[in-house]
C-alpha positions as CSV (number, residue, x, y, z in Angstrom):
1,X,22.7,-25.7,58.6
2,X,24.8,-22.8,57.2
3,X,26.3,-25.6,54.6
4,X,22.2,-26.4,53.3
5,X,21.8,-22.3,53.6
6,X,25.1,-22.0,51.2
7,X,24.1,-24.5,49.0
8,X,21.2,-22.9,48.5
9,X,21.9,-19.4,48.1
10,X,23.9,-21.2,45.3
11,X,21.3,-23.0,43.5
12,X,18.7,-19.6,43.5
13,X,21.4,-18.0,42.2
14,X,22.5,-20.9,39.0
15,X,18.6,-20.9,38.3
16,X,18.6,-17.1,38.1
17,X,21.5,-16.7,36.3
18,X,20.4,-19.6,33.8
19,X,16.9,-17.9,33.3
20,X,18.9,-14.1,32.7
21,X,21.4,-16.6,30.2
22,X,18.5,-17.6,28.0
23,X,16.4,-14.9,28.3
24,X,19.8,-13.0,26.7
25,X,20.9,-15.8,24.8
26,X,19.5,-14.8,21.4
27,X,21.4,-11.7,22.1
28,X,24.3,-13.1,22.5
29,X,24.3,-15.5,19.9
30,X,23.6,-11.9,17.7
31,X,26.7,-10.0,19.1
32,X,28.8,-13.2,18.1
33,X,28.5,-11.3,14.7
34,X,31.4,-9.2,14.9
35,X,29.0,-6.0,13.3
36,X,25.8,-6.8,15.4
37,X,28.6,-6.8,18.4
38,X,29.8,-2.8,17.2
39,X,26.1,-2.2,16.6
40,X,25.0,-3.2,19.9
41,X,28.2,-1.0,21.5
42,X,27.5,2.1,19.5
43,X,23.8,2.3,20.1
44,X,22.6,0.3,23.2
45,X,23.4,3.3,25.7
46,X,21.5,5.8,22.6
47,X,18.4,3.8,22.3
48,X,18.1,3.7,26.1
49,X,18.5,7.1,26.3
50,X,16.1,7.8,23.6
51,X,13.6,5.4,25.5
52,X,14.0,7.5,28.6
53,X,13.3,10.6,27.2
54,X,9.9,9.1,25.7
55,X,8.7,7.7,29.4
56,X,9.4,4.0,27.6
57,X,11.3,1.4,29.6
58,X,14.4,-0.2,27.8
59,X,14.5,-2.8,26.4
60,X,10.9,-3.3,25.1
61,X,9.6,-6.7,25.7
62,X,7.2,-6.4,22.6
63,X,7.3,-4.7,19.4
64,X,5.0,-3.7,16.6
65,X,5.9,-2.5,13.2
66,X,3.6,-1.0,10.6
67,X,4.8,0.1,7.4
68,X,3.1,2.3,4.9
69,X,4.0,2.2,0.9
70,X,2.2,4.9,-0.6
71,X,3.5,7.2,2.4
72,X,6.8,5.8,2.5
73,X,7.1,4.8,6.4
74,X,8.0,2.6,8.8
75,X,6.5,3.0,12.4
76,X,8.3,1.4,15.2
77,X,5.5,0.9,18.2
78,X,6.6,-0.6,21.8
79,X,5.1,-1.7,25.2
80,X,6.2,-3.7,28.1
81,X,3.4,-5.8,28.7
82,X,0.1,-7.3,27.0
83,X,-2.5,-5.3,28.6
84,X,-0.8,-2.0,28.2
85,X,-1.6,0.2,24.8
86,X,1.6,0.2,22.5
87,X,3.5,3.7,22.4
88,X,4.8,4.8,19.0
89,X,8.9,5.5,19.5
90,X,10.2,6.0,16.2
91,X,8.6,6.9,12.6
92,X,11.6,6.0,10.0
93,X,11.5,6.9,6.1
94,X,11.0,3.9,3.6
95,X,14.3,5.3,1.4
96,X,13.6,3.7,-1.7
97,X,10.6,2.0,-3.4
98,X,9.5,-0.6,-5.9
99,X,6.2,-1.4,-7.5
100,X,3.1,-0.1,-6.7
101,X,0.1,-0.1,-4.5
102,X,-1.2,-3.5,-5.1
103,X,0.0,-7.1,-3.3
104,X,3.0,-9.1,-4.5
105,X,1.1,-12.3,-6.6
106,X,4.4,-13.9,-8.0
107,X,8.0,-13.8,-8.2
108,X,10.1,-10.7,-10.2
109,X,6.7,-8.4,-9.7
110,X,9.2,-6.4,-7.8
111,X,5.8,-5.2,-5.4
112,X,6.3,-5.0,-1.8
113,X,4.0,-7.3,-0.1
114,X,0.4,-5.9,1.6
115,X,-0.9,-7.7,4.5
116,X,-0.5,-9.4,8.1
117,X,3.2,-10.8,8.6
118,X,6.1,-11.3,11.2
119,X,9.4,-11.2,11.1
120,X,10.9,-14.6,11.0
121,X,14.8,-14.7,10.4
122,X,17.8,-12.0,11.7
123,X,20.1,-11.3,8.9
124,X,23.4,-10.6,10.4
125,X,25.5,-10.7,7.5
126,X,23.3,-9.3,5.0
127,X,24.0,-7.8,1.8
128,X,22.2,-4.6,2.7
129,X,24.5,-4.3,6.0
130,X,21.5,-6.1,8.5
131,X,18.1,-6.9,7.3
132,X,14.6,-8.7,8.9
133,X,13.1,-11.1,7.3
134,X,9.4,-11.6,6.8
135,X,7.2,-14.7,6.7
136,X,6.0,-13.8,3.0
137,X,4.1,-15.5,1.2
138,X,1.7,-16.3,4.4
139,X,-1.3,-18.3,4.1
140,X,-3.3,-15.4,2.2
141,X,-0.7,-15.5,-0.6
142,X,-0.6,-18.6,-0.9
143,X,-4.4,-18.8,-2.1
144,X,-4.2,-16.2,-4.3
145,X,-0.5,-15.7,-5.9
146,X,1.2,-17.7,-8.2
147,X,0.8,-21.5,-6.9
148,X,4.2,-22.5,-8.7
149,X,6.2,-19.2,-8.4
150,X,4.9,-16.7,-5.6
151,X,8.0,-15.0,-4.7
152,X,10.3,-14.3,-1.2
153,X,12.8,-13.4,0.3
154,X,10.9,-10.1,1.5
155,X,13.2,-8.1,4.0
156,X,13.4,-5.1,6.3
157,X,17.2,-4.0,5.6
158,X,19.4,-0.9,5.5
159,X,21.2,-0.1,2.1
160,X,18.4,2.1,0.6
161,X,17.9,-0.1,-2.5
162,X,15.2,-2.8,-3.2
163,X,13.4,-4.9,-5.8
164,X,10.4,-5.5,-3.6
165,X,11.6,-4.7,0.4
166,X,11.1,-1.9,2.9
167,X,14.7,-0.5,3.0
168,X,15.6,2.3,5.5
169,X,19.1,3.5,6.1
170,X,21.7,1.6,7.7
171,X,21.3,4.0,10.9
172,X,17.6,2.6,11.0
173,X,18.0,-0.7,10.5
174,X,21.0,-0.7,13.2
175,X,18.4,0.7,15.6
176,X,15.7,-1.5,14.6
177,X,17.8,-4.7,14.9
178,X,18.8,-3.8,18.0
179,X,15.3,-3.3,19.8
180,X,13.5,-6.0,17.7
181,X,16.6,-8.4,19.1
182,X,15.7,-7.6,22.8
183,X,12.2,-8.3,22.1
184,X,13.0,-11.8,20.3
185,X,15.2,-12.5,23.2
186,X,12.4,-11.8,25.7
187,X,10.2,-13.8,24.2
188,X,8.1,-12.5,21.2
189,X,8.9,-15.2,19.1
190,X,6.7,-13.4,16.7
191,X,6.9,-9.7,15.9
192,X,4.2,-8.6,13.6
193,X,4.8,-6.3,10.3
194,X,1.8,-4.8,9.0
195,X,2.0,-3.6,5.5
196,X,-0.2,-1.3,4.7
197,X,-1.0,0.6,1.0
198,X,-1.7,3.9,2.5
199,X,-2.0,5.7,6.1
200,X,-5.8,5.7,5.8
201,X,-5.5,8.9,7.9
202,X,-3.8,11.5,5.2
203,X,-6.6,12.9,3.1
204,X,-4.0,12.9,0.4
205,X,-3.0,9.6,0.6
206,X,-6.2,8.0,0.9
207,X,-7.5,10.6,-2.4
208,X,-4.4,9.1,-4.6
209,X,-6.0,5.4,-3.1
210,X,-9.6,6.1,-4.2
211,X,-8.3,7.1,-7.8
212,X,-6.2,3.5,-8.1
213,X,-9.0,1.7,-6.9
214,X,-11.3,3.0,-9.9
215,X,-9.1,1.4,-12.4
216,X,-8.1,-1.8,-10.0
217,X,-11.8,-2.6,-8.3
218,X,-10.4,-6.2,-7.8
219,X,-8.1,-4.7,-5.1
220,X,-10.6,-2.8,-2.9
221,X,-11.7,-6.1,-1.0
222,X,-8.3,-6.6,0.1
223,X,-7.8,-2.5,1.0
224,X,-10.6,-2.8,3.1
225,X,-9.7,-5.3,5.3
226,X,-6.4,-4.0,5.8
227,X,-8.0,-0.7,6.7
228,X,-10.3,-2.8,9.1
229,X,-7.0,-4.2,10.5
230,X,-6.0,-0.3,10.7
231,X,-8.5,1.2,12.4
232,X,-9.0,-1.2,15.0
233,X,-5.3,-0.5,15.9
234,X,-5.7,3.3,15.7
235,X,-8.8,2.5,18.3
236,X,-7.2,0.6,20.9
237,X,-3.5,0.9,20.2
238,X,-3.4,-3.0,20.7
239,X,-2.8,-5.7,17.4
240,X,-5.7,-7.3,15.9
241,X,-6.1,-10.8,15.3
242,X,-5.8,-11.4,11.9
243,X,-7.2,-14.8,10.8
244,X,-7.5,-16.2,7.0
245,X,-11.0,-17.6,5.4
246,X,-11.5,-20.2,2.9
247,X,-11.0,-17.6,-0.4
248,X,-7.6,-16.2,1.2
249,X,-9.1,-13.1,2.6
250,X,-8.4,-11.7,6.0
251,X,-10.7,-11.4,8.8
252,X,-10.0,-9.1,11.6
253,X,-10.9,-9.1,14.9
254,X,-14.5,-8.0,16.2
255,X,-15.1,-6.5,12.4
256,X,-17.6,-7.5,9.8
257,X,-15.5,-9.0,7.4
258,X,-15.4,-7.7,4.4
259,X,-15.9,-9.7,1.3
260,X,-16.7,-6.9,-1.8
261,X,-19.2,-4.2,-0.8
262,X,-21.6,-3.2,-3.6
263,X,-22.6,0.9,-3.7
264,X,-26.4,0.8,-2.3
265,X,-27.6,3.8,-4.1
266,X,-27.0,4.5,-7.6
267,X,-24.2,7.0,-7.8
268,X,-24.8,10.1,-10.4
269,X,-22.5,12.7,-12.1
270,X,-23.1,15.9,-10.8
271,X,-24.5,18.2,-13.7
272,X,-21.9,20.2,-15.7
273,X,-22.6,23.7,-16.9
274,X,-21.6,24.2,-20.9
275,X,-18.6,26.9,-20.6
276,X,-19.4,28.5,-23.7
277,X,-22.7,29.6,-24.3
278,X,-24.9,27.6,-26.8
279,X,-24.9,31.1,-29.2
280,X,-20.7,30.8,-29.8
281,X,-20.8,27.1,-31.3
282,X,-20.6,27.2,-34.4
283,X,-23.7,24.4,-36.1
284,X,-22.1,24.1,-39.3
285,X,-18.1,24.4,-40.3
286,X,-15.8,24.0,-43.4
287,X,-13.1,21.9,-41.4
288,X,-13.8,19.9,-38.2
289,X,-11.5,19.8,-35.5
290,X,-8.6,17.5,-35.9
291,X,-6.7,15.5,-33.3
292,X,-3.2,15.6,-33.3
293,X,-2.0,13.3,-35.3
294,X,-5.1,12.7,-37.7
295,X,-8.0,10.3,-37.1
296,X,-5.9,6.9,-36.6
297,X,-4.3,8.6,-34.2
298,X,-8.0,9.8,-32.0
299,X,-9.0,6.1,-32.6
300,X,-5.9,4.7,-30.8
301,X,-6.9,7.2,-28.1
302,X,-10.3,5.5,-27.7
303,X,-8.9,2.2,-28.3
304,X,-6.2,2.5,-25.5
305,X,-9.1,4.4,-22.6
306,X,-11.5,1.6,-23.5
307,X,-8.8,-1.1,-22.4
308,X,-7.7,0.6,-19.4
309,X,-11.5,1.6,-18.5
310,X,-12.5,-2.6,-18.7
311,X,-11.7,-3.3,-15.3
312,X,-14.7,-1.4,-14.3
313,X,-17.6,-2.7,-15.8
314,X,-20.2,-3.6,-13.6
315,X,-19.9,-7.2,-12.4
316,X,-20.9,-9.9,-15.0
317,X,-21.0,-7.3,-18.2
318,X,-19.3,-7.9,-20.7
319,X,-19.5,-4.9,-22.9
320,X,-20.5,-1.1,-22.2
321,X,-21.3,1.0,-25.3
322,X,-21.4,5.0,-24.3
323,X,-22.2,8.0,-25.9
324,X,-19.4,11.2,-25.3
325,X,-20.8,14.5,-25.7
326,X,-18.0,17.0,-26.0
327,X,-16.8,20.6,-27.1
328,X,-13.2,21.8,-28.8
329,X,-13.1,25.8,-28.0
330,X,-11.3,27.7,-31.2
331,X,-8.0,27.7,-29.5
332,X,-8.3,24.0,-30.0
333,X,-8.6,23.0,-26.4
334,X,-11.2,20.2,-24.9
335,X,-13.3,22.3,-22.1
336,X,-16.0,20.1,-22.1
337,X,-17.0,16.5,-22.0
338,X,-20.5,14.5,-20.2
339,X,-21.0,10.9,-21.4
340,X,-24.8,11.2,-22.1
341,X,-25.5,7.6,-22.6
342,X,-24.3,4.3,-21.5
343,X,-21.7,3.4,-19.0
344,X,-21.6,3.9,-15.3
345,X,-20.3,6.1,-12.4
346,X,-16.7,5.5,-12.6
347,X,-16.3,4.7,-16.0
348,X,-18.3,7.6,-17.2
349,X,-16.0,10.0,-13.8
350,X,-13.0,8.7,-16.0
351,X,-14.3,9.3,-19.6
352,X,-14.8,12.6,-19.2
353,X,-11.6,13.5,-17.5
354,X,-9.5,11.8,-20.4
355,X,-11.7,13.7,-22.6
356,X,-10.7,16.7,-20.8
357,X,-7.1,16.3,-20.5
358,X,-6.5,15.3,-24.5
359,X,-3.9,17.1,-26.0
360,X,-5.2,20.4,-28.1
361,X,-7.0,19.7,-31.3
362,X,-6.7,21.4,-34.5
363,X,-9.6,23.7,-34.3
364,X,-12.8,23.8,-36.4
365,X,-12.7,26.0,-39.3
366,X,-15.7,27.9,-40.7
367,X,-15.2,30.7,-43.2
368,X,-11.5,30.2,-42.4
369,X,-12.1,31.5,-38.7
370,X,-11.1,29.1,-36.0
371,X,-14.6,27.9,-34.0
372,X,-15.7,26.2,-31.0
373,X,-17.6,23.4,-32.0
374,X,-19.6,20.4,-30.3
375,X,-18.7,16.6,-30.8
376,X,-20.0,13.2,-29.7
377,X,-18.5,10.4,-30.5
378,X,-19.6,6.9,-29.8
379,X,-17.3,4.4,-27.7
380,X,-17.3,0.4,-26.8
381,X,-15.5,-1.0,-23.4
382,X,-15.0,-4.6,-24.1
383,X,-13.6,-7.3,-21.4
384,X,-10.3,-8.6,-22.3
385,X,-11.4,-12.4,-23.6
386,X,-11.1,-14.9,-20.9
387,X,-11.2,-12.3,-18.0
């Protein structure tokens, strides 16, 4: 009896020890790496340390990672089971940046992706001293980038360089391949990696959005759904599901998805008041005002907004033809501008800021006195052909 009770004792303690070895064994296999193995001895005993002073148990079993362009961050977010909320442990800086807001659509854009990903491959020996790769392009991308040439090898590393990655500094990444290795070797075979444009939280950030998206409309359908994807997170401090429909656009998790929403009410320019009163502008003059630079040089001016205005014309219009109402004061400087006819809310928004932001004229002349006088000028916003 004491023989079978030995034996035993033995066998409990093999199938133990063999669930501890692979539970550990992707560990391991990372510390055969002669620099994940001085990583793991110089900052194990730190993390845990910094884990304890949190209230967070070490090592966590799952990890969550949201990364912000516009704001340049990376938030590190951990729990130790599935029903428990995910705490946030560490916010790192984004040390270097490439692109602009916007998703990467093909290869050499040098844009950091936007969207739903994981990480699917440890980088021991990287270039940029330990890096994380992520599962780009997922099935979203590859709907709608380039169907031939769409880009990759998108990566989490240290190095503080990039031509489309979230680098961070080789103290971050160190700490970040340690606690996202525990995790792996737990068993989160996948470890999500939200990208997100903006923090949709900072007034600033989400101010600098709403100005991008006025030129770039195309990309709001996307922004939306990755706020969706946002909020729900900030609600219930838990991941969404994240699923992909037929046109390559995400759906998230108990929310309406969003497709393109269309403004319900007709959106108005609020009324300007003139600066200079009616009596000071001069009706008739000697010399009009002059841009710098002479007329060819105003019409490249008007050439160059209409292009960059084209993007938003209402959907299915082709052409816009407007009417600028605005005033050079005798120093020569634009202090008014209202589009009076034609146009719509965020072209006409954008019109009259450019118009208010040109360079300072050559005033009008009358009776060789420099004079405030009033303008309008008469513009065309053409689609580019084929678009």
């Amino acid at each position: 009896m004491n023989k079978l009770k030995s034996i035993f004792a033995i066998f409990i303690v093999f199938i133990f020890s063999s669930a501890v070895s692979g539970q550990n064994s992707f560990v391991d296999y990372q510390k055969s790496f002669a620099k994940v193995a001085d990583v793991f001895r110089r900052k194990e005993d730190t993390l845990r340390k910094q884990f304890e002073a949190k209230g967070l148990k070490w090592p966590a079993k799952y990890i969550y990672i949201r990364s912000f362009k516009y704001d340049s961050q990376l938030e590190v977010w951990v729990k130790n089971s599935t029903s428990e909320p995910f705490k946030l442990f560490k916010t790192f800086k984004i040390c270097a940046m490439a692109g602009s807001l916007g998703p990467k659509r093909m290869s050499g854009d040098y844009q950091v992706p936007e969207g739903f990903y994981y990480i699917n491959e440890f980088k021991p020996n990287s270039t940029y001293h330990l890096s994380l790769g992520l599962n780009y392009p997922n099935s979203s991308d590859r709907m709608l980038s380039d169907s031939l040439y769409p880009g990759g090898d998108i990566y989490i590393h240290g190095s503080c360089v990039t031509e489309g990655c979230i680098p961070i500094t080789n103290d971050q990444i160190e700490d970040l391949y340690v606690i996202t290795s525990y995790a792996r070797a737990m068993g989160q075979d996948y470890i999500p990696v939200h990208i997100f444009p903006i923090q949709f939280n900072n007034p600033r950030s989400v101010s600098y959005l709403e100005r991008f998206l006025k030129i770039y409309r195309n990309y709001k359908t996307l922004t939306d759904n990755l706020e969706a994807a946002y909020d729900y997170f900030e609600k219930y401090k838990q991941v969404p599901v994240v699923m992909v429909n037929a046109k390559g656009n995400y759906l998230v998790e108990n929310v309406e998805p969003v497709e393109k929403k269309a403004d319900k009410v007709k959106r108005t320019l609020p009324e300007k008041k003139i600066p200079i009163p009616e009596s000071e502008l001069a009706k008739v003059v000697n010399n009009q005002p002059l841009y710098p630079g002479g007329s060819k040089a105003f019409q490249n001016f008007l050439d160059e907004t209409g292009r960059e205005l084209a993007p938003l014309l209402d959907e299915g219009q082709r052409a816009a033809y407007l009417v600028v109402d605005y005033i050079i004061d005798k120093e020569g400087k634009p202090v008014y501008a209202r589009v009076v006819k034609g146009g719509n809310y965020d072209i006409n928004e954008v019109i009259e800021k450019k118009f208010e932001s040109m360079p300072n004229w050559k005033p009008a002349i009358r009776q060789e006195q420099p004079v405030a006088f009033r303008l309008k000028q008469t513009m065309v916003i053409e689609a580019a052909p084929g678009s």
